[in-house]
C-alpha positions in Angstrom: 31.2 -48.1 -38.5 32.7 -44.8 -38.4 32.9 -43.5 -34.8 33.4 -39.1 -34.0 33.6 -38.0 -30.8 32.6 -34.4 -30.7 33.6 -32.9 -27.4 32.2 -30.4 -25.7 35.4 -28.5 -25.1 34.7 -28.0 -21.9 34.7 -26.9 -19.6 38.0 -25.2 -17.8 36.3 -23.0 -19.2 34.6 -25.1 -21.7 30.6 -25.3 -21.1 28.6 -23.4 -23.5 30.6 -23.9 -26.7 28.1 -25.1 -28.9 28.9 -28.4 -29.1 25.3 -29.8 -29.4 24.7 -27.5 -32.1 27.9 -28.4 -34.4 27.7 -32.0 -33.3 23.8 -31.9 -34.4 24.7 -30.2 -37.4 27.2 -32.1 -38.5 25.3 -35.2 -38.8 22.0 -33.4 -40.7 25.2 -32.2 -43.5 26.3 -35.6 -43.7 23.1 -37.4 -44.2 21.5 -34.9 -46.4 25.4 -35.1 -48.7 24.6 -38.7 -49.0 20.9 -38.7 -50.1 22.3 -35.6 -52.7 25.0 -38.3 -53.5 22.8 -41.3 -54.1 18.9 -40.2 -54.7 17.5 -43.3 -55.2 18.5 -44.1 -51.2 15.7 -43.9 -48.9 16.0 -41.2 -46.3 15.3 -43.3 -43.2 17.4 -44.4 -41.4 20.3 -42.3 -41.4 23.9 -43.1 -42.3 25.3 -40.8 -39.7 23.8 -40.5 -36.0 24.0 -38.1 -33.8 24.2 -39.5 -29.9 24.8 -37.4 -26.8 25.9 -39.0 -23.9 23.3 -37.2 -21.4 22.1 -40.3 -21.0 25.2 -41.7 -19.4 24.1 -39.3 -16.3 23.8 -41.5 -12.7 20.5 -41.6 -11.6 19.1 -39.3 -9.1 19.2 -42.8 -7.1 22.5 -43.4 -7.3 23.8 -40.1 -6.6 22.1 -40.4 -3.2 23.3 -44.0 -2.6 26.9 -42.7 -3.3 28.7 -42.1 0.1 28.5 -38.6 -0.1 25.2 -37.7 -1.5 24.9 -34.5 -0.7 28.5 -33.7 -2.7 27.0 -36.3 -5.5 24.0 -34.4 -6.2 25.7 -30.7 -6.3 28.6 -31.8 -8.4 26.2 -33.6 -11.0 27.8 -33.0 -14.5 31.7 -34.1 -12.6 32.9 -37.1 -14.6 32.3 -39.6 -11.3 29.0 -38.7 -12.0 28.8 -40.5 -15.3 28.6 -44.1 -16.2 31.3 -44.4 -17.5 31.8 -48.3 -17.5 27.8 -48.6 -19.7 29.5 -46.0 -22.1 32.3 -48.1 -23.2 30.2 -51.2 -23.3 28.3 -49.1 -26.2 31.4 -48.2 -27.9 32.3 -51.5 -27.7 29.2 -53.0 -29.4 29.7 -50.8 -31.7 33.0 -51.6 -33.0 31.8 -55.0 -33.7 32.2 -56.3 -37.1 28.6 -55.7 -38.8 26.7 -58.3 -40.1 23.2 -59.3 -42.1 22.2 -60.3 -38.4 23.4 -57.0 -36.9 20.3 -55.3 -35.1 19.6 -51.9 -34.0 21.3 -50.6 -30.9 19.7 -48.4 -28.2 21.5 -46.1 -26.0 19.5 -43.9 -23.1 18.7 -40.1 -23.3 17.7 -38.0 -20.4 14.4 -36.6 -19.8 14.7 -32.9 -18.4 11.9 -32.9 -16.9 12.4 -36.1 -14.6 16.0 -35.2 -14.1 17.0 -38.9 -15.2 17.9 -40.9 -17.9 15.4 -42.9 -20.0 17.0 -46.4 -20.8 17.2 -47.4 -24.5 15.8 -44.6 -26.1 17.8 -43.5 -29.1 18.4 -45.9 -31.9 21.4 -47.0 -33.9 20.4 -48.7 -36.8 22.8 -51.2 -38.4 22.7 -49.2 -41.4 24.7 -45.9 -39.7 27.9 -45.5 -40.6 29.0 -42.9 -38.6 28.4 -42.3 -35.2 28.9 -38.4 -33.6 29.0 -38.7 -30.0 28.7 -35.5 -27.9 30.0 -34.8 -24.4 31.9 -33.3 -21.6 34.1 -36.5 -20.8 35.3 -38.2 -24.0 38.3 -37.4 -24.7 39.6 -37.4 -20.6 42.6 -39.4 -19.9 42.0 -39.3 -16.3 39.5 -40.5 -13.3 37.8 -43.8 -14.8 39.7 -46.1 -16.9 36.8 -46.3 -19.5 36.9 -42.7 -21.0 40.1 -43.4 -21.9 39.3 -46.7 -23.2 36.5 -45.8 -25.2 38.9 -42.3 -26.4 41.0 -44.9 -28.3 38.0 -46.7 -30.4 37.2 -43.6 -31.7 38.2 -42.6 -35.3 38.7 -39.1 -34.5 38.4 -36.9 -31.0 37.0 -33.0 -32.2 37.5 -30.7 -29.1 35.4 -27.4 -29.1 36.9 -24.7 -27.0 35.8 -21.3 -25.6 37.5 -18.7 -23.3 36.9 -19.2 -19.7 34.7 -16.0 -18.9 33.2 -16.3 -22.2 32.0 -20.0 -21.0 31.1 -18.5 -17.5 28.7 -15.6 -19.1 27.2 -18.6 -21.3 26.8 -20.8 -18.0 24.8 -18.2 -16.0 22.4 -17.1 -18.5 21.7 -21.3 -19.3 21.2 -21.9 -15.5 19.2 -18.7 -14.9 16.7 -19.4 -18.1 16.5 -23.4 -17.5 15.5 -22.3 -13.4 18.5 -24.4 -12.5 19.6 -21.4 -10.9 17.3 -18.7 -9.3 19.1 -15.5 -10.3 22.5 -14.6 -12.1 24.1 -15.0 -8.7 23.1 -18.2 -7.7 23.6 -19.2 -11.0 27.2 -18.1 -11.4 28.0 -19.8 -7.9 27.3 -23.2 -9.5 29.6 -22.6 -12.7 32.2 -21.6 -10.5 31.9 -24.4 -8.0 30.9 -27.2 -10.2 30.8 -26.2 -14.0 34.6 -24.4 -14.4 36.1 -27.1 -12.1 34.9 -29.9 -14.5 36.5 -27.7 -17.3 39.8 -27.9 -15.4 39.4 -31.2 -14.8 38.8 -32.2 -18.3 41.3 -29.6 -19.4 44.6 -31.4 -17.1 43.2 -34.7 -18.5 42.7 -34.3 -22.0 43.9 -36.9 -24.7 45.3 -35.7 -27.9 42.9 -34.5 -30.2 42.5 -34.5 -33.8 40.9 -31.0 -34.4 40.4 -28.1 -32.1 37.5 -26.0 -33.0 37.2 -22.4 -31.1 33.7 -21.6 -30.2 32.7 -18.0 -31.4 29.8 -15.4 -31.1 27.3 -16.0 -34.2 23.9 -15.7 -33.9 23.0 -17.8 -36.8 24.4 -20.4 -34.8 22.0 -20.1 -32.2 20.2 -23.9 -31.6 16.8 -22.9 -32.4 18.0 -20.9 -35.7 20.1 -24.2 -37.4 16.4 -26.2 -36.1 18.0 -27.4 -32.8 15.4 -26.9 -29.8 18.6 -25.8 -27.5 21.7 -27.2 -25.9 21.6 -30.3 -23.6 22.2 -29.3 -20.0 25.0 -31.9 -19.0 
């Protein structure tokens, strides 16, 4: 099994590069080029699976069990605020060799509307070939020993990256339309303070990469227009 981790390039100066949408995209080309490929194939399930790692966000709980809870909860989205060891332990399961035995694997997604992760939510099916992970942390080299570790089981590491005020423009309209933020103030006072610093962060930290991929202004790219409800708030 075929393992791409699609980063969102991100974010010294790298939230808001589309990530979600090429990552998303990605897989839909590479499913519908193998049932072009091989008609007789049913559709379901797919050979290549999309999987954010949203779900790999702490708990509300355990941000406020953390020693500093108040810092936990405003820098939510900083790598410590990840699970990162659970993330490897799904890379790990699925570099095992597949057999007639093999069952599907679940990893968690997040509900919005909770604020929380939702355990064992999205399927792998033994039959994918290709996993496309998506997130802000995988492909960092620094803080917790298991983004690296699960960096070097991927087949490839795609980095997506944007210009810094570019990103910060995207950030505050996000958090202002989501209601994170009440107004493009408040709004751009949490890029600043928490979004931009994970950037750098991810940025001083970075592993080598196999492809960079510059994020650029194209409407037709918009989530809703390639049938992508919108981007996953990290």
């Amino acid at each position: 099994m075929g393992l791409i981790d699609i980063l969102r390039g991100s974010r010294a100066y790298r939230s808001e590069t589309g990530k979600t949408t090429l990552a998303a995209k990605v897989s839909q080309r590479l499913n519908a080029l193998y049932h072009q490929q091989n008609p007789g194939m049913t559709i379901d399930p797919p050979v290549a699976t999309f999987l954010p790692m949203d779900g790999y966000h702490l708990t509300r709980a355990q941000l406020s069990a953390m020693p500093d809870p108040s810092t936990a909860h405003a820098r939510r989205g900083a790598a410590f605020t990840f699970d990162a060891p659970a993330f490897l332990e799904l890379v790990q399961k699925l570099r095992e060799p597949l057999l007639p035995e093999t069952k599907t694997i679940y990893a968690p997604s997040f509900d919005h509307a909770v604020k929380d992760p939702v355990a064992d939510d999205l399927p792998i099916a033994p039959t994918s070939r290709l996993v496309i992970f998506e997130g802000l942390y995988l492909s960092l080299g620094t803080g917790a020993p298991e983004w690296k570790q699960a960096a070097e089981l991927m087949d490839e590491l795609w980095f997506v990256d944007v210009e810094m005020d570019v990103a910060r423009e995207r950030l505050v309209s996000r958090h202002v339309a989501s209601g994170i933020a009440k107004d493009a103030e408040e709004a751009a006072k949490r890029a600043n303070e928490n979004d931009l610093v994970n950037g750098k962060e991810i940025i001083d930290g970075r592993l080598k990469v196999h492809e960079v991929i510059t994020s650029r202004e194209d409407q037709e790219w918009e989530p809703r227009k390639q049938g992508i409800d919108k981007e996953r708030d990290q």
